[in-house]
C-alpha positions as CSV (number, residue, x, y, z in Angstrom):
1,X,24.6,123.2,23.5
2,X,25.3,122.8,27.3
3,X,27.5,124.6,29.9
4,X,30.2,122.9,31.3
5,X,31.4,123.6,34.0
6,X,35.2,122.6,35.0
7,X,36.7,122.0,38.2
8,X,39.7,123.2,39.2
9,X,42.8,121.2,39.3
10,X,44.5,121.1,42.4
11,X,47.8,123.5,42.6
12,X,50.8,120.9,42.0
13,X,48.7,119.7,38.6
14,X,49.1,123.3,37.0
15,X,51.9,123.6,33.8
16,X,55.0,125.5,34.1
17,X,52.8,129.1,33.3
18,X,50.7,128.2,35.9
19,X,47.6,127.7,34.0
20,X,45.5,124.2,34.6
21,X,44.1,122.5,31.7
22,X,40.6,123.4,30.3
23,X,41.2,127.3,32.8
24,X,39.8,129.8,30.2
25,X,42.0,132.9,30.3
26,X,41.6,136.3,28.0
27,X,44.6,136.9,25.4
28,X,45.4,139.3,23.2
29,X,46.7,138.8,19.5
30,X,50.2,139.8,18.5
31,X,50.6,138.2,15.1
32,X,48.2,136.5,12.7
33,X,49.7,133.8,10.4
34,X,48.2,131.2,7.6
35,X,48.8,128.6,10.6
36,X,46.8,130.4,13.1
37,X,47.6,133.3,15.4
38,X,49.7,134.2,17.9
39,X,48.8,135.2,21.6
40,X,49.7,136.6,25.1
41,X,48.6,135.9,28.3
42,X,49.6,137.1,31.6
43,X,50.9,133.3,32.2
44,X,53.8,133.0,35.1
45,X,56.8,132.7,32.7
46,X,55.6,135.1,29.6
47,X,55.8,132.8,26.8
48,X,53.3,133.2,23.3
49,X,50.9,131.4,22.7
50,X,49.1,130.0,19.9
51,X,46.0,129.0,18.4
52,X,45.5,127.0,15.3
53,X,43.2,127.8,12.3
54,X,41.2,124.5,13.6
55,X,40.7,125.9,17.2
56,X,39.5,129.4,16.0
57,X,35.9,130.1,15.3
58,X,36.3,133.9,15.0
59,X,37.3,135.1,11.5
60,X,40.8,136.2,11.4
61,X,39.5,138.6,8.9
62,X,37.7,140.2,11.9
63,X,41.0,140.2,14.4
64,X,43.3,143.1,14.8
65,X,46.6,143.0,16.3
66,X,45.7,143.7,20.3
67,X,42.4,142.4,19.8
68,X,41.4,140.4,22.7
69,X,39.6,136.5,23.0
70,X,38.1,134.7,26.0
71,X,40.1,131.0,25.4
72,X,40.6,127.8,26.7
73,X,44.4,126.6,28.2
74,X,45.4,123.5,26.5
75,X,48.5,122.6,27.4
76,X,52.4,123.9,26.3
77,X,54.8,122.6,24.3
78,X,58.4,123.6,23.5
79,X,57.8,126.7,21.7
80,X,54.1,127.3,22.4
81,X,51.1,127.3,25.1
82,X,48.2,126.4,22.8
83,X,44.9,127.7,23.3
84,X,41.3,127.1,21.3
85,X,38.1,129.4,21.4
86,X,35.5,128.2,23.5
87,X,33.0,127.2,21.3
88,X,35.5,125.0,19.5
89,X,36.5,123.3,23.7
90,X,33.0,122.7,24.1
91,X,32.1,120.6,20.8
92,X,35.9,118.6,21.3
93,X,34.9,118.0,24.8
94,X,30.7,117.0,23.7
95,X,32.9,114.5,21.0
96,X,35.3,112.9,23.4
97,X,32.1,112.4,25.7
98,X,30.0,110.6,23.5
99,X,32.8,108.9,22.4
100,X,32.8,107.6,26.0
101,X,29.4,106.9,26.4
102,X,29.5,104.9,23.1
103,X,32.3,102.6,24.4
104,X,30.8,102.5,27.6
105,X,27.5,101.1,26.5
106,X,28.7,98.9,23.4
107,X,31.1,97.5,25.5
108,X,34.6,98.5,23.4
């Protein structure tokens, strides 16, 4: 699988925490769930985060609380910023881009 690099976003594009889409950031698990697992960051307003059992690749057999994990940003929503491991970015972003390529050459 390839590196990708990401640009990044220009200063007024940046959420509310002040992280851009696609930044990785480290956080640190404060709560594992059967949903997923809960996270910190050092984002600008200090809200948890979260990462869903889909957007893991590490076992959460293998997590302890404090334990840290290099992640992507995704984007916020009301009660969450949601994060996935970076393994899992890379193969959504490899899908999305074939995806593109097919639509781009068959026409669709």
């Amino acid at each position: 699988m390839r590196n990708i690099k990401l640009l990044k976003m220009p200063a007024e594009i940046a959420d509310s925490c002040g992280l851009y889409r696609g930044q990785t950031t480290k956080v640190r698990v404060i709560s594992i769930n059967s949903d997923g697992i809960e996270v910190i960051n050092r984002s600008k307003n200090n809200r948890v985060g979260f990462i869903k059992n889909d957007f893991l690749k590490t076992r959460k057999e293998d997590m302890q609380i404090l334990s840290s994990l290099y992640v992507y940003y995704l984007g916020e929503d009301d009660e969450y910023l949601h994060f996935c491991e970076d393994v899992i970015y890379q193969e959504i972003f490899n899908r999305f881009e074939d995806i593109y390529k097919w639509r781009h050459f068959s026409g669709n």
